[in-house]
C-alpha positions as CSV (number, residue, x, y, z in Angstrom):
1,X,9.7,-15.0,35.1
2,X,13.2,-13.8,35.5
3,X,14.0,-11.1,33.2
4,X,17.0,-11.8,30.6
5,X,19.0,-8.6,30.9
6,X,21.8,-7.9,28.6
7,X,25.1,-5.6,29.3
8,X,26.0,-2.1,27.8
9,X,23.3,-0.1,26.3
10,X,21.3,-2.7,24.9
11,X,17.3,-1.8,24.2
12,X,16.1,-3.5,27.1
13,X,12.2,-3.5,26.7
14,X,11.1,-0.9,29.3
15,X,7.2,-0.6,28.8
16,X,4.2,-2.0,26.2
17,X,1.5,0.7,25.5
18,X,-1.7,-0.4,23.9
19,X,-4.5,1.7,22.2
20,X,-7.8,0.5,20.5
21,X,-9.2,2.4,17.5
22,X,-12.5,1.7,15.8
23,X,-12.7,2.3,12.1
24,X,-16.6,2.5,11.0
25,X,-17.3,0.8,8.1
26,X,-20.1,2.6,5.5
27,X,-22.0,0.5,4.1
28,X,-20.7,-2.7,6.0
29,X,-19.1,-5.0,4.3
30,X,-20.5,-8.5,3.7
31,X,-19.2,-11.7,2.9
32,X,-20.5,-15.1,3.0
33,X,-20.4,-16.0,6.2
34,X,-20.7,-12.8,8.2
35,X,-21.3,-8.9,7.5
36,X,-18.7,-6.5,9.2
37,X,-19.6,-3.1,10.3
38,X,-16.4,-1.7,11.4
39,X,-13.0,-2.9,12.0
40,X,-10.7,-2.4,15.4
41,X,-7.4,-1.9,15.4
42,X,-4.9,-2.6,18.8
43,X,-1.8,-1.0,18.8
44,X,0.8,-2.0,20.5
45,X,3.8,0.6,21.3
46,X,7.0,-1.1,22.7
47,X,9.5,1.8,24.8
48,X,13.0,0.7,25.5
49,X,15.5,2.0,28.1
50,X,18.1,2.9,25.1
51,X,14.9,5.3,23.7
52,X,14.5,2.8,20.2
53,X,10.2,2.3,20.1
54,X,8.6,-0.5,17.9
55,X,5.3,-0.2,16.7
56,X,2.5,-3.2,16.5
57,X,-1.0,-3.9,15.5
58,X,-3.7,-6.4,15.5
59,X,-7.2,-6.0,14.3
60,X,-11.1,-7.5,15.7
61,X,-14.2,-7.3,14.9
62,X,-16.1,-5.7,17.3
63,X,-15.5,-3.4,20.3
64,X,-15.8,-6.6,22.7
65,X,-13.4,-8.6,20.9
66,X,-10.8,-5.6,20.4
67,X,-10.8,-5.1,24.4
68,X,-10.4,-8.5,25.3
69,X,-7.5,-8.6,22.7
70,X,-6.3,-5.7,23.9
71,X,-6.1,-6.9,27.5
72,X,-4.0,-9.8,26.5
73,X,-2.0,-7.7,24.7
74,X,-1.0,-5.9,27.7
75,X,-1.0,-8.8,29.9
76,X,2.1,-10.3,27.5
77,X,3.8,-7.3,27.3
78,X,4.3,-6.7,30.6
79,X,5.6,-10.2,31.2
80,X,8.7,-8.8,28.8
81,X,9.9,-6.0,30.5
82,X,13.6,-6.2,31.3
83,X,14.3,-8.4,28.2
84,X,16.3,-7.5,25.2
85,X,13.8,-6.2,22.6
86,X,16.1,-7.3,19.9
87,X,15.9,-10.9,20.8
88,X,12.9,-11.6,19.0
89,X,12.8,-15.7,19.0
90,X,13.3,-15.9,22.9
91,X,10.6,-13.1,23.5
92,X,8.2,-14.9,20.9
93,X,8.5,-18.0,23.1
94,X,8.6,-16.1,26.5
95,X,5.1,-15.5,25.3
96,X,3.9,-19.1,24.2
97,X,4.8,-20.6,27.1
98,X,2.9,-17.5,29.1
99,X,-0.4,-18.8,27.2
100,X,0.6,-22.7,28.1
101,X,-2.9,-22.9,30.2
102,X,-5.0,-19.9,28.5
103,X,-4.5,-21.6,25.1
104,X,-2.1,-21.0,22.3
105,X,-4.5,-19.8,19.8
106,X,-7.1,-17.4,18.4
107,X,-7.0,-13.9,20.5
108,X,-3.3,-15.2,22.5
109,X,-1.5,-14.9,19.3
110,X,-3.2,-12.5,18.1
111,X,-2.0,-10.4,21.4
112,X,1.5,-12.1,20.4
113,X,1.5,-11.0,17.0
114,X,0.9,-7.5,18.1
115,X,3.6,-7.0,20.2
116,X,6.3,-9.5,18.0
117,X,5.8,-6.9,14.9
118,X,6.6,-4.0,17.2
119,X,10.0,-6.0,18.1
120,X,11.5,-6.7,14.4
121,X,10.3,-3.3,14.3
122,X,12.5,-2.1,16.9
123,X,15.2,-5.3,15.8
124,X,15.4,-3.0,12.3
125,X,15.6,0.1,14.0
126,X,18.5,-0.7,16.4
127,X,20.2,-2.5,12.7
128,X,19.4,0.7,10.6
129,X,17.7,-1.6,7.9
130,X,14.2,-1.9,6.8
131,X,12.6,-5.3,7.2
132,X,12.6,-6.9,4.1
133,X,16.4,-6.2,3.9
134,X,17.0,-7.0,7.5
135,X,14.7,-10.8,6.1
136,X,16.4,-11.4,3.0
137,X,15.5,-8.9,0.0
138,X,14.3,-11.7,-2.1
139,X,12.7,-8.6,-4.2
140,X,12.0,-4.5,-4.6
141,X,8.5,-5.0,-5.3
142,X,5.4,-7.5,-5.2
143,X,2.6,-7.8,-7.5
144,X,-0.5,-6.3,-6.2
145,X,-4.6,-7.3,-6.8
146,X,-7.5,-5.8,-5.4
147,X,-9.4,-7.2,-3.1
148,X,-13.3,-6.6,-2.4
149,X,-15.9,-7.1,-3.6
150,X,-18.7,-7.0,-0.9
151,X,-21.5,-9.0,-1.5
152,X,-23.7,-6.4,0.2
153,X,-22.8,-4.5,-3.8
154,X,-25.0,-5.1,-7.0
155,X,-23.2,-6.7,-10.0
156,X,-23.2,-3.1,-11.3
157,X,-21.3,-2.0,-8.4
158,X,-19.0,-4.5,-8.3
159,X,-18.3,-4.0,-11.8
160,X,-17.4,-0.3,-11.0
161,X,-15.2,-1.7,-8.3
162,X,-13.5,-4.2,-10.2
163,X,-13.1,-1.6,-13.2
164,X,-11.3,0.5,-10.9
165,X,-8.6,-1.7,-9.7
166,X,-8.3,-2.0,-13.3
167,X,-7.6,1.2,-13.6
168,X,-4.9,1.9,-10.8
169,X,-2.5,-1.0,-12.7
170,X,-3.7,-4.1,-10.7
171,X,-3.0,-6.8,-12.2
172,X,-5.9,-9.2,-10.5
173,X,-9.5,-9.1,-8.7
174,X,-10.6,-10.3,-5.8
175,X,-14.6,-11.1,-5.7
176,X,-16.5,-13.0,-2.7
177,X,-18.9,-15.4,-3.8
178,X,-22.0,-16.1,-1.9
179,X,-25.0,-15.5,-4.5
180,X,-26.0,-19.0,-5.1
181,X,-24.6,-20.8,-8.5
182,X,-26.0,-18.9,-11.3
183,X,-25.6,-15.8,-8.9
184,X,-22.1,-16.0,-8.8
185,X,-21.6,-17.1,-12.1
186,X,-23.4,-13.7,-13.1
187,X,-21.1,-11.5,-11.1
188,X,-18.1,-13.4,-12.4
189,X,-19.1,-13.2,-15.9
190,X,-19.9,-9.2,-14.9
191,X,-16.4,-8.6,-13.6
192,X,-14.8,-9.9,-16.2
193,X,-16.4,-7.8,-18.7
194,X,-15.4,-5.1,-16.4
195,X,-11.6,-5.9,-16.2
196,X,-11.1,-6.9,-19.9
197,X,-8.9,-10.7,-20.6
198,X,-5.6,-9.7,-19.1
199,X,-6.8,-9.6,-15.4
200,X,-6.8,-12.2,-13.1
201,X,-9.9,-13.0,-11.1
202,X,-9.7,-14.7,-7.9
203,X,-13.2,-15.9,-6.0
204,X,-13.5,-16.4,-2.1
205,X,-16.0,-18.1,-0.5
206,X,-15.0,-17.7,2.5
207,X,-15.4,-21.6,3.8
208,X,-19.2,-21.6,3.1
209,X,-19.4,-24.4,1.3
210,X,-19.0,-28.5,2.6
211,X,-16.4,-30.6,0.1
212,X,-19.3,-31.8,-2.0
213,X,-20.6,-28.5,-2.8
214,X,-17.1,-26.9,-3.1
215,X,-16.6,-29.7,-6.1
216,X,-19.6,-28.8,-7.9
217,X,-19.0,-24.6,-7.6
218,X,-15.8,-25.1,-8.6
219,X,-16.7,-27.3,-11.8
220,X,-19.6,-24.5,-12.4
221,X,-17.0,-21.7,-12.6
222,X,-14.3,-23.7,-14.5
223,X,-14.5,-21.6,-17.6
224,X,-14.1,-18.1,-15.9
225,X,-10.2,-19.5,-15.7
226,X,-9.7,-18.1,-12.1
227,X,-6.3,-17.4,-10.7
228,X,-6.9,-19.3,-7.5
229,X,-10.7,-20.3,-5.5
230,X,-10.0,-19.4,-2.0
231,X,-11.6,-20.8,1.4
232,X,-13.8,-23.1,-0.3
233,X,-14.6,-24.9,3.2
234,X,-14.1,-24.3,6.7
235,X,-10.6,-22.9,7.2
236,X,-10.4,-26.0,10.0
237,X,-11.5,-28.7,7.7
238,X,-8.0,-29.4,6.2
239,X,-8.4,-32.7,5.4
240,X,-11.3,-31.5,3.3
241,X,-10.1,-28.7,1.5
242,X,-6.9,-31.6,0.4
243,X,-10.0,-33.4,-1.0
244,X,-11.4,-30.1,-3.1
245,X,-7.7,-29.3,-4.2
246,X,-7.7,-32.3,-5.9
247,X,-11.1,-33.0,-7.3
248,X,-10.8,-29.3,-8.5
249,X,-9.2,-27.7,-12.0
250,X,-8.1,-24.5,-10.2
251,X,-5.8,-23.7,-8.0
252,X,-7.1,-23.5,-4.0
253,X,-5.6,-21.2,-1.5
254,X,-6.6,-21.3,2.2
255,X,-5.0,-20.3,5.3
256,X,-5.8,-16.7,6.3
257,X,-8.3,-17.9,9.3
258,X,-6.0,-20.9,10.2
259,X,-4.2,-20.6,13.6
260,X,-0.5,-21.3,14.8
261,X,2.1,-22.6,12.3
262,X,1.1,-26.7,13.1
263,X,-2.1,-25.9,10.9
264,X,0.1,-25.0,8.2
265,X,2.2,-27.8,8.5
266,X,-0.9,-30.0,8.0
267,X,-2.1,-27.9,5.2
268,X,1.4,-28.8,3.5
269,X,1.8,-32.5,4.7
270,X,-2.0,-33.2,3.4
271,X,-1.4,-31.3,0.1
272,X,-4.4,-29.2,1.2
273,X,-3.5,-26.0,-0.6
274,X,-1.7,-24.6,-3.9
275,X,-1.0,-21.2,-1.7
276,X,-1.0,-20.6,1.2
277,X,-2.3,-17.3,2.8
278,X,-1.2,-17.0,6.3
279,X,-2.7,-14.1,8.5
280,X,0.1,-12.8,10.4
281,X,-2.3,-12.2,13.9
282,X,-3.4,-15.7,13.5
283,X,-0.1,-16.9,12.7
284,X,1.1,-14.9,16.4
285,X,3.8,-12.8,14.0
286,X,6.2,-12.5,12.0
287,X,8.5,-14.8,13.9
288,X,6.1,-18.1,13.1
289,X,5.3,-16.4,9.5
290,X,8.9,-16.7,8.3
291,X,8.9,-20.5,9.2
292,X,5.4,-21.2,7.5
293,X,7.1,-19.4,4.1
294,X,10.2,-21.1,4.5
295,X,7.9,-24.6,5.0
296,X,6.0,-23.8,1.7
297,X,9.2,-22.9,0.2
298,X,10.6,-26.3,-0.1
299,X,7.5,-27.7,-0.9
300,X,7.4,-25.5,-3.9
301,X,4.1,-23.5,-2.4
302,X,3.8,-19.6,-2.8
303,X,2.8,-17.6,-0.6
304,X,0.4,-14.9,-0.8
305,X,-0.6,-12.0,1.8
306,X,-3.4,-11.2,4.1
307,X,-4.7,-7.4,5.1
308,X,-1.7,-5.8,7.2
309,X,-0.7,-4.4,3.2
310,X,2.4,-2.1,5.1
311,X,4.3,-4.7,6.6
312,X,3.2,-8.0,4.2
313,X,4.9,-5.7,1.1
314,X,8.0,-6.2,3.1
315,X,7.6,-10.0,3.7
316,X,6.5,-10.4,0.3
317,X,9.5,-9.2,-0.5
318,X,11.5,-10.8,1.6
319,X,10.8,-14.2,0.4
320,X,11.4,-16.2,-2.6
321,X,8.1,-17.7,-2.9
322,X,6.8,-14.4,-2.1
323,X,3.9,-14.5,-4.6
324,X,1.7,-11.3,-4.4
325,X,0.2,-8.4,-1.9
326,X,-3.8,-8.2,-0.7
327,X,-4.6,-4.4,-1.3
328,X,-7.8,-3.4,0.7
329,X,-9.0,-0.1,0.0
330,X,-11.6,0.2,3.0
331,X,-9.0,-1.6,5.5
332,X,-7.3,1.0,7.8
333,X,-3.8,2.5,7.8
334,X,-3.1,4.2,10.8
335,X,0.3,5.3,9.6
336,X,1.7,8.0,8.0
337,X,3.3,6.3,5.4
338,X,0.9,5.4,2.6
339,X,2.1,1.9,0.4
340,X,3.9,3.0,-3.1
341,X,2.1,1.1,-5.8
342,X,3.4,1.9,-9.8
343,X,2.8,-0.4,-12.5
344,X,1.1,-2.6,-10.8
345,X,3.8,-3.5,-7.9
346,X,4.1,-2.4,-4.4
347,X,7.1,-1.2,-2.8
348,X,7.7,-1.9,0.5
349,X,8.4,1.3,3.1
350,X,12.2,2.1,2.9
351,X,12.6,3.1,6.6
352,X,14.4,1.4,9.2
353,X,12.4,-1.2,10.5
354,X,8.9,-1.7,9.6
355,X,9.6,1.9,8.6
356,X,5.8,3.2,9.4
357,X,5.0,5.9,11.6
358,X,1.5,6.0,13.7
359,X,-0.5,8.7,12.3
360,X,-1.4,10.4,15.9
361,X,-3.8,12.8,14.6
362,X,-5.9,9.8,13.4
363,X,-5.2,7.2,16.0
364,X,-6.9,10.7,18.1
365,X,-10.0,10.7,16.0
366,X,-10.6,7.0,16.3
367,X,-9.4,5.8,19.5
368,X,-12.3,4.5,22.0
């Protein structure tokens, strides 16, 4: 590939670092279709020859996983150097047509994403503006909820849990369902004793359930007026989660373990969704990300965020349909900058770019 140089003292990419961290995760966390002992993080550092550097991440589960990711990542990003960092659409595809015959999905954008957040990163560095003003400034702030709520917890657990979002100004909760009808309806009824009338609940399942089931659950948990029911089948199953949105009373949101924007444009064209929830790894960035929120946008869909709470409070932002921001208390940070929450709303960071900087002393501690 021919490298697309530019005159003057352009920030020509020059190098893409990558480092794995493992975060341990005590007790795992469990959710219906999988418990999760730890989380990796890939970083993704992006030098230029004008000295601007972007920062990037991606996240697996499992060592394995996180070094084949990591090795893709690497593999992309050296297929960049010589290119203009700040031309974030042509480097986006430079890298989708790299993955023509590996496959444009799954870990390849994924090793995309990575390395396309650590260019808008750089793109609002070399502008002097953070991202969500660089993308639009819909907003200052996003609502936030909190999300958890492991099933590995007891009900009196996750009513602690719940009773502390509470607490810190959320205004909604995030459960995961999983314990069988009456189970769930036991938790639910549990949580919102904990959380008083005013907060909204929200239940995943995590796609554990076929289209039949996901109609009866739903009906079962009717009266605990849930914000939104989320993953109620398999993420791939669109044409089956259009058929639960609209057997259903509440409102369905899907799309954090869907891949590449043409799944989302399904997900819209079928009616499959109320909001959509689009990972940015899976999505291969924020390049694709803005198009799937402009998509929904005319449709009238909000959109909601996904882990990655540092840089989503900027998109979130950025949007109109912007609707609210995932807070994970257990999901790692490796930056310096912690995320400003008051009343219930997060801030997004006010430096240039993403404006997060990697917190080397724990990137030290956790890199394998």
């Amino acid at each position: 590939m021919t490298p697309i140089r530019s005159p003057g003292n352009d920030p020509l990419i020059r190098s893409v670092e990558v480092d794995v961290l493992s975060f341990a995760l005590d007790p795992p966390f469990r959710a219906a279709i999988r418990t999760f002992p730890s989380v990796e993080i890939v970083l993704a550092r992006v030098g230029t020859d004008a000295g601007l550097e972007g920062h990037g991440h991606a996240f697996a589960f499992g060592r394995d996983d996180a070094a084949t990711l990591a090795g893709l990542t690497a593999a992309l990003g050296a297929r960049l150097e010589g290119r203009d960092a700040r031309g974030v659409e042509a480097n986006w595809r430079a890298m989708w047509d790299a993955l023509v015959f590996l496959g444009q999905s799954g870990a390849g954008l994924a090793a995309m994403a990575a390395i396309d957040l650590a260019l808008w990163d750089i793109l609002g560095k070399a502008s002097g503006q953070p991202l969500h003003r660089l993308l639009g400034g819909a907003r200052t702030a996003i609502p936030v909820y909190g999300s958890g709520g492991s099933l590995a917890l007891s009900t009196a657990e996750l009513a602690a849990e719940v009773a502390g979002h509470a607490e810190a100004g959320h205004r909604a909760v995030k459960i995961k369902l999983g314990h069988g009808r009456e189970g769930d309806r036991a938790r639910l009824a549990a949580v919102r004793d904990a959380v008083g009338p005013h907060v909204r609940i929200i239940a995943d399942a995590n796609q554990q359930w076929t289209p039949k089931q996901a109609v009866a659950s739903a009906a079962a948990l009717a009266d605990f007026d849930l914000w939104w029911l989320e993953e109620p089948v398999p993420a791939a199953q669109i044409e089956d989660c259009a058929v639960v949105r609209a057997a259903v009373p509440m409102a369905i949101a899907t799309g954090e373990t869907n891949f590449g924007a043409a799944e989302f444009e399904r997900m819209l064209a079928l009616g499959a969704a109320d909001i959509l929830m689009p990972n940015l790894q899976r999505l291969g960035g924020i390049t694709p990300w803005r198009k799937v929120a402009a998509a929904a946008e005319l449709r009238g869909i909000p959109v909601a965020s996904h882990v990655f709470p540092g840089i989503n409070a900027h998109l979130m932002c950025a949007v109109p349909n912007g609707l609210t921001l995932e807070i994970v208390p257990w999901w790692p940070h490796p930056f310096e900058e912690p995320l400003r929450i008051e009343d219930g709303h997060a801030a997004p960071p006010e430096g240039p770019g993403l404006g997060l900087t990697p917190d080397r002393a724990m990137i030290a501690r956790h890199r394998i």
